[in-house]
C-alpha positions as CSV (number, residue, x, y, z in Angstrom):
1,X,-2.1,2.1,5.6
2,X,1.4,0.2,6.1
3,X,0.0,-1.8,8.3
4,X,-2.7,-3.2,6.3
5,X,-0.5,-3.5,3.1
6,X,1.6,-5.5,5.3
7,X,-1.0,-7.8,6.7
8,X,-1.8,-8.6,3.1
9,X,1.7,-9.7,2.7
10,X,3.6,-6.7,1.1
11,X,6.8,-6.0,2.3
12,X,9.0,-2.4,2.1
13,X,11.4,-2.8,-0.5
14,X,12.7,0.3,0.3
15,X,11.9,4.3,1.5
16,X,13.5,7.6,0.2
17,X,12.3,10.3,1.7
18,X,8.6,10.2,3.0
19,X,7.7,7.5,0.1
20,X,8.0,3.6,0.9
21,X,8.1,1.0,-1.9
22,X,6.3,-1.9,-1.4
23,X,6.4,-5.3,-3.3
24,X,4.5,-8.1,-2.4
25,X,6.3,-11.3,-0.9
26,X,4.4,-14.0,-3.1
27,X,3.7,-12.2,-6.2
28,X,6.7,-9.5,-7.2
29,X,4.3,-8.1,-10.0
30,X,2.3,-7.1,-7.1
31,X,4.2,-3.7,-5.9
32,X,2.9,0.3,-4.6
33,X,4.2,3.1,-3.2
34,X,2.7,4.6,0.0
35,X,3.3,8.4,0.5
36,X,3.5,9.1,4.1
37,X,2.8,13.1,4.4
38,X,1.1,14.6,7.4
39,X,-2.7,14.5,7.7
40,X,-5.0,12.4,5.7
41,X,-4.7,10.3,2.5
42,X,-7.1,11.8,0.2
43,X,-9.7,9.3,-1.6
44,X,-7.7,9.3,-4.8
45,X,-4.6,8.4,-3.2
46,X,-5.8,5.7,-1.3
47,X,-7.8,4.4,-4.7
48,X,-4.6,4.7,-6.7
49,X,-2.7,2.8,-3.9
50,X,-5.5,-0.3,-3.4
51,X,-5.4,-0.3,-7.6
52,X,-1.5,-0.9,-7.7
53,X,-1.7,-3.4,-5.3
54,X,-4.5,-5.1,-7.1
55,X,-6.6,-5.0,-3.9
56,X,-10.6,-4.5,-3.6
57,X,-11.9,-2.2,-1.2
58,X,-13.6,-5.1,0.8
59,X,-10.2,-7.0,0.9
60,X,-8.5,-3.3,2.3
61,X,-11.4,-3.0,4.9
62,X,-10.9,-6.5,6.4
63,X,-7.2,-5.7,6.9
64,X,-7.7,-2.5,8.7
């Protein structure tokens, strides 16, 4: 999931815990924050991530 955010140019403004921050390079607006808990990302998670990165699902599938 980091990865991808990355590749669509977010960068980690900063962690606490298991959480990282994420704010777009280009577009500050643009920001999420990426639990990073053992096992899967459920589907609403993942929605509610793509949504405050203002990313479709197609755009999320190329990056992966």
């Amino acid at each position: 999931m980091l990865a991808a955010l990355e590749r669509a140019g977010f960068v980690v403004r900063r962690t606490r815990g298991s959480h990282y921050y994420l704010v777009h390079r280009s577009d500050p607006a643009r920001r999420t924050t990426v639990a990073m808990h053992p096992g899967d990302l459920s589907m609403r998670d993942l929605r509610d991530i793509l949504k405050q990165a203002k990313l479709s699902r197609e755009e999320f599938l190329r990056l992966i």
